[in-house]
Wavefront OBJ file of the C-alpha trace (Angstrom):
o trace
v -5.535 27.490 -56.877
v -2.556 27.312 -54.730
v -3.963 28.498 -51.857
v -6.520 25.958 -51.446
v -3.873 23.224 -51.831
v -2.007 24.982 -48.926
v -4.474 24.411 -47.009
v -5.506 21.142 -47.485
v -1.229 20.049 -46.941
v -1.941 22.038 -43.969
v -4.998 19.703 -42.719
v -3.232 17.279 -43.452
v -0.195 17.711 -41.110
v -2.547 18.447 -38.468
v -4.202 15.279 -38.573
v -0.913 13.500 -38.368
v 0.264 15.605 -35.635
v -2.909 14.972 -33.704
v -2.316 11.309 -34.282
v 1.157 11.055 -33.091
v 0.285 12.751 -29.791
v -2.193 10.666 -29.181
v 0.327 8.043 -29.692
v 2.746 9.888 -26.952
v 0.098 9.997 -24.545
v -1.284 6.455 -24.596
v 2.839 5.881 -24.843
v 3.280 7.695 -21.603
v 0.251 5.266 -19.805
v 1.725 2.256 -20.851
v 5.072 3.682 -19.322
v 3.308 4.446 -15.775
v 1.025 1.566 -15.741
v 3.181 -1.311 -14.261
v 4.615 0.697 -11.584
v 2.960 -0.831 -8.788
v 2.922 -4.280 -10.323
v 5.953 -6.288 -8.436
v 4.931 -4.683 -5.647
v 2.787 -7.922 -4.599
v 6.091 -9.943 -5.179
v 7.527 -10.163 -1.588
v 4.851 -8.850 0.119
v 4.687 -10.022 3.453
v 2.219 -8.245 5.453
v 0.229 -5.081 4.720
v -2.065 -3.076 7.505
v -4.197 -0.627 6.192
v -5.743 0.358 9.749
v -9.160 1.365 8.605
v -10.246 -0.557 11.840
v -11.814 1.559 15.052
v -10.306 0.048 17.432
v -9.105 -4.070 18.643
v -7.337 -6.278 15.934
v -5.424 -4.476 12.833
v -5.912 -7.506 10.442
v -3.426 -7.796 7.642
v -4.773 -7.391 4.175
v -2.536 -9.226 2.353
v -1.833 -12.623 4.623
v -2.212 -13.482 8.245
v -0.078 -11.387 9.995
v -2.715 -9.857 12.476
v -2.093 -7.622 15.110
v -3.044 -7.455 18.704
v -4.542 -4.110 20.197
v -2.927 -3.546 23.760
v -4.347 -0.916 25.657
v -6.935 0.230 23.500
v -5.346 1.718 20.312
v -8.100 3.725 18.291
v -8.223 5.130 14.756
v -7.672 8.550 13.608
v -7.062 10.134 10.199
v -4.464 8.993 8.258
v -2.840 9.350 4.933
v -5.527 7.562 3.228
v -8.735 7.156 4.491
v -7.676 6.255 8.341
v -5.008 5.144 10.746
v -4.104 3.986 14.040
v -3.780 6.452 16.726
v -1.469 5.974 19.729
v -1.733 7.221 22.641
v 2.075 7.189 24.672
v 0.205 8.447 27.875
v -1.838 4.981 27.626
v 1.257 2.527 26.802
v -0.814 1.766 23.734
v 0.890 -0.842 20.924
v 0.118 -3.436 18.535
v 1.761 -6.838 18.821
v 2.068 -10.102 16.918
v 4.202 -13.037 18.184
v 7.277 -14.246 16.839
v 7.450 -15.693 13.172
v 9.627 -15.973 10.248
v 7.481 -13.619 8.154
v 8.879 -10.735 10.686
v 12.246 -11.975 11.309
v 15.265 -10.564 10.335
v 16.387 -13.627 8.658
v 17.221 -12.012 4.913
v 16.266 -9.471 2.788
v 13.923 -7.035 4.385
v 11.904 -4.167 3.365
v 9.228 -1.624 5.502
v 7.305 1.133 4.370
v 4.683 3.037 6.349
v 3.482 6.517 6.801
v 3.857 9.023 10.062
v 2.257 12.000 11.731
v 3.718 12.255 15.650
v 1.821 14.061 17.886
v 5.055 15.051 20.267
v 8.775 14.727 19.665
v 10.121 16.269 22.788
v 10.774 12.255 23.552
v 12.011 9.392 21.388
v 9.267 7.540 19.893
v 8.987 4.203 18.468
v 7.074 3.111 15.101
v 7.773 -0.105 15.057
v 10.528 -2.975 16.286
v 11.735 -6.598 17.014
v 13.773 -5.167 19.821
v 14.040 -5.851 23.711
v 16.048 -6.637 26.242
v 18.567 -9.044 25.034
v 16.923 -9.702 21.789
v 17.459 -7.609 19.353
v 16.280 -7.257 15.163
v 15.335 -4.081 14.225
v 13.812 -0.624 15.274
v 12.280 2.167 13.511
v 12.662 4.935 16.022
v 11.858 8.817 16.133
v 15.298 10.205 18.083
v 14.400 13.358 20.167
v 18.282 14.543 20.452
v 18.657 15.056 16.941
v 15.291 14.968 15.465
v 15.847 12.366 12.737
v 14.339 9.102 11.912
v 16.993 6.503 12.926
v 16.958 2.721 11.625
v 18.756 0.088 14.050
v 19.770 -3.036 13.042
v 21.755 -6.025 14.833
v 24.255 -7.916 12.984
v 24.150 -11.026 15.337
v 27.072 -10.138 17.385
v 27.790 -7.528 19.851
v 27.326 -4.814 17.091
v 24.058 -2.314 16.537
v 24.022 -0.359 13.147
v 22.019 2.753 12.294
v 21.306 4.362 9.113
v 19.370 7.992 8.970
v 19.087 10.420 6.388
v 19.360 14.092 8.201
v 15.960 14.774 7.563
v 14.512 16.506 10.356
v 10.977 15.283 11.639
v 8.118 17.919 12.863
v 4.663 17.411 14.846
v 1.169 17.363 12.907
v 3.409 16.503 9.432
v 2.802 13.464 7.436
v 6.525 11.548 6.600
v 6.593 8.261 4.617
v 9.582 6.547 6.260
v 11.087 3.730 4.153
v 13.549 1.287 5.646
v 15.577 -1.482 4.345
v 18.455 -4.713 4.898
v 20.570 -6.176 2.239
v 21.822 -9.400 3.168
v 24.028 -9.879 0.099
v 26.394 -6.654 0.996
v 25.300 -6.149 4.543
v 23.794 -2.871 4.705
v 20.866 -1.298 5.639
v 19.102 2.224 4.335
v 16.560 4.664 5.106
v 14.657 7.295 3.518
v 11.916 9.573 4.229
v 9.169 11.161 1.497
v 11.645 9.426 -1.138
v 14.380 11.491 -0.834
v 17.167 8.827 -1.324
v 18.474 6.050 0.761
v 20.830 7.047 3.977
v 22.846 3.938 3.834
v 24.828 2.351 6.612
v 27.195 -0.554 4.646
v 28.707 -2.087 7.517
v 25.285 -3.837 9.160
v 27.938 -7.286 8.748
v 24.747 -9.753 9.057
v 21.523 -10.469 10.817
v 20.467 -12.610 14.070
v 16.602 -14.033 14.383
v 15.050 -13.974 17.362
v 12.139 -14.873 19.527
v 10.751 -11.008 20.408
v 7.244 -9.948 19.511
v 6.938 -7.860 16.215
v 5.432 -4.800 18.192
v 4.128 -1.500 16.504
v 4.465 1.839 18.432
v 6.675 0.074 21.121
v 10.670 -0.888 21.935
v 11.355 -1.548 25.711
v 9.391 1.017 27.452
v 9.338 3.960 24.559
v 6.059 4.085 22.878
v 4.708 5.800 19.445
v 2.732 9.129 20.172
v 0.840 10.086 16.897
v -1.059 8.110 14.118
v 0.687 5.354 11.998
v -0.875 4.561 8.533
v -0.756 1.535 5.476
v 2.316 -0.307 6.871
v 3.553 -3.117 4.885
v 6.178 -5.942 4.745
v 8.496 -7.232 1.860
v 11.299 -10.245 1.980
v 13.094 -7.641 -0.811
v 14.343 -4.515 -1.279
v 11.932 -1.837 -3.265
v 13.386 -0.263 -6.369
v 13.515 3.106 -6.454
v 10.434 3.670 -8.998
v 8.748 1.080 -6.505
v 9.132 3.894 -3.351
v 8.093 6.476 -5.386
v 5.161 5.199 -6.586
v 4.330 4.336 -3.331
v 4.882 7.725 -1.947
v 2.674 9.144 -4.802
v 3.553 12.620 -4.597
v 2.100 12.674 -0.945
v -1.064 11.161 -1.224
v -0.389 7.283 -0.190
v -1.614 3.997 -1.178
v -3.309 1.618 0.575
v -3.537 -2.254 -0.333
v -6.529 -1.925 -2.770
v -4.721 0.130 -5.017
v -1.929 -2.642 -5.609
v -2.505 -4.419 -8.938
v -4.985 -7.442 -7.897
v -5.224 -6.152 -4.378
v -8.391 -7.107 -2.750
v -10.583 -5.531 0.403
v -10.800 -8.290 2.495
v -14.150 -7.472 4.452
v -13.967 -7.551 8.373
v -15.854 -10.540 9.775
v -19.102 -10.487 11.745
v -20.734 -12.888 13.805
v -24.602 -13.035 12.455
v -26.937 -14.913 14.496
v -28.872 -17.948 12.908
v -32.406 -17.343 12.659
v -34.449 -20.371 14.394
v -38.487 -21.232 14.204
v -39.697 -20.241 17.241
v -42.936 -22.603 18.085
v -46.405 -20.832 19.472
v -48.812 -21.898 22.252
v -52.030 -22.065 21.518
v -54.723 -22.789 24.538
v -56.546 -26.148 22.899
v -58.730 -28.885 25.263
v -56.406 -31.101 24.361
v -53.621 -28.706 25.273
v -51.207 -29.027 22.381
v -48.613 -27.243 20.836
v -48.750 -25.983 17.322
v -45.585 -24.513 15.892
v -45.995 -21.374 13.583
v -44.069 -21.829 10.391
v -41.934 -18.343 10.202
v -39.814 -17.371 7.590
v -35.996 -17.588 8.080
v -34.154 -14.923 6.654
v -30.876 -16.504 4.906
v -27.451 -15.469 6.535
v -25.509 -14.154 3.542
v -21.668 -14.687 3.560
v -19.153 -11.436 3.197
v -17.780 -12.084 0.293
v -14.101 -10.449 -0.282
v -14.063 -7.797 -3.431
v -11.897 -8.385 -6.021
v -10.066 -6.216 -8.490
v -8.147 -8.905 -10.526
v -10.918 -8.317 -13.178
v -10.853 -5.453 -15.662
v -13.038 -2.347 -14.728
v -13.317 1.277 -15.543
v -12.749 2.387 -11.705
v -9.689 3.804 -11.235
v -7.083 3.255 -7.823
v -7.090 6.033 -5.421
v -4.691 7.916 -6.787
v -4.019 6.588 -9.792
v -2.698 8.394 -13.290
v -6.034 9.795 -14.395
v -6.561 6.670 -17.479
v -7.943 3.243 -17.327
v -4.561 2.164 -18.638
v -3.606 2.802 -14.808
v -5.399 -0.264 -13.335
v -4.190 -2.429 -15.911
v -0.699 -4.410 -15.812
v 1.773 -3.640 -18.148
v 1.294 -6.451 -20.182
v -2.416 -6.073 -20.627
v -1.385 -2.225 -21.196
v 1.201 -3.309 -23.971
v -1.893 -5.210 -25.738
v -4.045 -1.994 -25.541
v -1.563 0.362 -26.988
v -1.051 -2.116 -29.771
v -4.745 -1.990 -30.917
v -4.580 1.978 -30.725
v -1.283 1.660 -32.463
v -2.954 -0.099 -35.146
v -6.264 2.009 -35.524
v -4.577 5.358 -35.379
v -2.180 3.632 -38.362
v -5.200 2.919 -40.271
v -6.729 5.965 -39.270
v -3.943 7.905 -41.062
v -3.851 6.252 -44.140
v -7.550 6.047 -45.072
v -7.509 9.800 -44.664
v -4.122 10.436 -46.463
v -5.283 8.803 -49.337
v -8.554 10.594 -49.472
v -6.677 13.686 -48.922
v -4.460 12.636 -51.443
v -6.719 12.006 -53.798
v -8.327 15.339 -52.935
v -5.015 17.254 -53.879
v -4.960 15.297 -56.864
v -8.265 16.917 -58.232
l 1 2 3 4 5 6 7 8 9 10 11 12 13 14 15 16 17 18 19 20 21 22 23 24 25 26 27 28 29 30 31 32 33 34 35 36 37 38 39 40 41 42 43 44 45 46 47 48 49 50 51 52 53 54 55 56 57 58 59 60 61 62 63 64 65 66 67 68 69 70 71 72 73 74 75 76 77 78 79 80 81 82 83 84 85 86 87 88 89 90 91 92 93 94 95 96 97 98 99 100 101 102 103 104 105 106 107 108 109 110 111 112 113 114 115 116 117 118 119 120 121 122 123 124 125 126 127 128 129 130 131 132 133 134 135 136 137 138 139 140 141 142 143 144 145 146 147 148 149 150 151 152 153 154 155 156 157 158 159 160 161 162 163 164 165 166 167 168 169 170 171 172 173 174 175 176 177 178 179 180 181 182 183 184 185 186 187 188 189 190 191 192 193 194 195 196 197 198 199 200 201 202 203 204 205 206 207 208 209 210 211 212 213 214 215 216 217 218 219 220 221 222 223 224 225 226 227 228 229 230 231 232 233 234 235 236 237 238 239 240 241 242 243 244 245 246 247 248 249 250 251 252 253 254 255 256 257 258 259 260 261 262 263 264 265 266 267 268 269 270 271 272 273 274 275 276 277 278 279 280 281 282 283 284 285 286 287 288 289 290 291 292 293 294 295 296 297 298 299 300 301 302 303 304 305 306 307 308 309 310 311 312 313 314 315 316 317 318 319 320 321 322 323 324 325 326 327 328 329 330 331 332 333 334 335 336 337 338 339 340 341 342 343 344 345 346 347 348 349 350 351 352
């Protein structure tokens, strides 16, 4: 007889074993679901570039760029990008406004793939002649990512973080300005932040927020999901943005929505027949007119089983962390139950 009993305390530690990984897993979900949460807190501006070619409009507000010189799209990181051509002076612009100014805390992320580096290149900048912000610039001599910033004086700052830069190579290049201790950092494929503490303030100014131009050095290469913040990302923040390589684009931020590009539709009319009477009239023909629908913007506030490109493989992973802390409650308490209706029938089971 003691073998069976072995073997039913043997079940029994299996079930409970089972259970409490369960537990772990649906644990570990709730631990990665809010990582992209805040992101939408500070966002300023967010370009996915899925467009062929003219205006790059800005997902997330109405930051929307001009195409000069004819800037087309290419692959990017995820799904496509814009492609710039340096032979062709191509850029995007925007005018001046305090959304792009270096007035406070700033953060910029975007992702990279040059075509040629025997040159410097420019990603993006508020920086000309006499009016200087910011620059995000490719420098040929050392083959680093550099990050410029004025402090409103006569001094320029850069930050970089050694990290050499090849052709045909995908880089997401993170940039930053603290305006509570005056520095700024960089880092590429989150490797860690190459500081520079000694930025010593900021000045605003009226340049043009300009992608893939500074001056007279342009980008050569494609530039992908570029996006805004009036804050500094946390360090779980860039990395879930980098997601191990792969990208994300605006849809895949909690609530993000696809803002469809619109079209001009032309307005169907009645259009009125002749017909040859003695009395020579006209007699309309009633036709039917076909009703102009609307593009209506697709929203992911609501709960669904589809999952962001990308994401951690569970449902849990489009949810926010609060909605994920109610879920793992509920399994919590049915994996509980669970457990105790069968220890007590195996309990009783022993017993016999």
């Amino acid at each position: 007889m003691a073998r069976p009993r072995l073997d039913r305390i043997a079940l029994l530690i299996g079930i409970t074993a089972l259970v409490l990984m369960l537990l772990c897993v649906s644990g570990n979900e709730m631990a990665h679901a809010g990582d992209g949460d805040d992101l939408k807190t500070g966002l300023v501006a967010w370009w996915d570039f899925e467009e062929e070619s003219g205006t790059r409009y800005d997902s997330h507000s109405s930051n929307d760029l001009t195409d000069n010189n004819t800037v087309y799209r290419g692959s990017g990181i995820v799904d496509y990008g814009a492609d710039f051509e340096e032979s062709n002076s191509e850029y995007l612009s925007i005018v001046d406004n305090a959304d792009l100014s270096a007035i406070s805390d700033m953060a910029f992320c975007c992702w990279i793939n040059l075509e040629s580096n025997a040159a410097d290149k420019t990603i993006f900048s508020k920086w000309g002649s006499g009016a200087q912000e910011y620059r995000l610039i490719y420098e040929s001599s050392t083959g680093y990512m550099e990050w410029w910033w004025h402090d409103g004086s006569t001094t320029r700052k850069k930050a970089d973080t050694g990290h050499s830069i090849t052709t045909s190579t995908w880089y997401m290049i993170y940039t930053d300005y603290d305006d509570d201790t005056n520095s700024i950092g960089i880092s590429v494929n989150d490797d860690g932040l190459g500081t520079n503490s000694n930025a010593a303030g900021s000045q605003d100014t009226n340049e043009p927020f300009y992608i893939g131009l500074e001056g007279a050095t342009y980008a050569d290469g494609i530039i992908d999901s570029c996006a805004v913040w009036d804050r500094q990302l946390s360090a779980a923040e860039i990395t879930w943005l980098y997601n191990s390589g792969s990208g994300r684009e605006y849809a895949d931020l909690p609530g993000g929505v696809i803002t469809p590009t619109a079209t001009i539709t032309p307005t169907a009319t009645t259009t009125p027949t002749l017909t040859a009477t003695p009395t020579a009239t006209i007699t309309p023909t009633a036709t039917t007119t076909p009703t102009v629908g609307t593009p209506v913007p697709l929203d992911y506030t609501t709960w669904s089983i589809d999952l962001p490109s990308g994401g951690e493989g569970s449902v849990l992973a489009s949810l926010t962390a609060g909605e994920a802390m109610i879920v793992i409650v509920l399994l919590a308490i049915l994996f509980l139950g669970l457990v105790f209706f069968i220890g007590q029938r195996v309990w009783l089971w022993l017993q016999r």
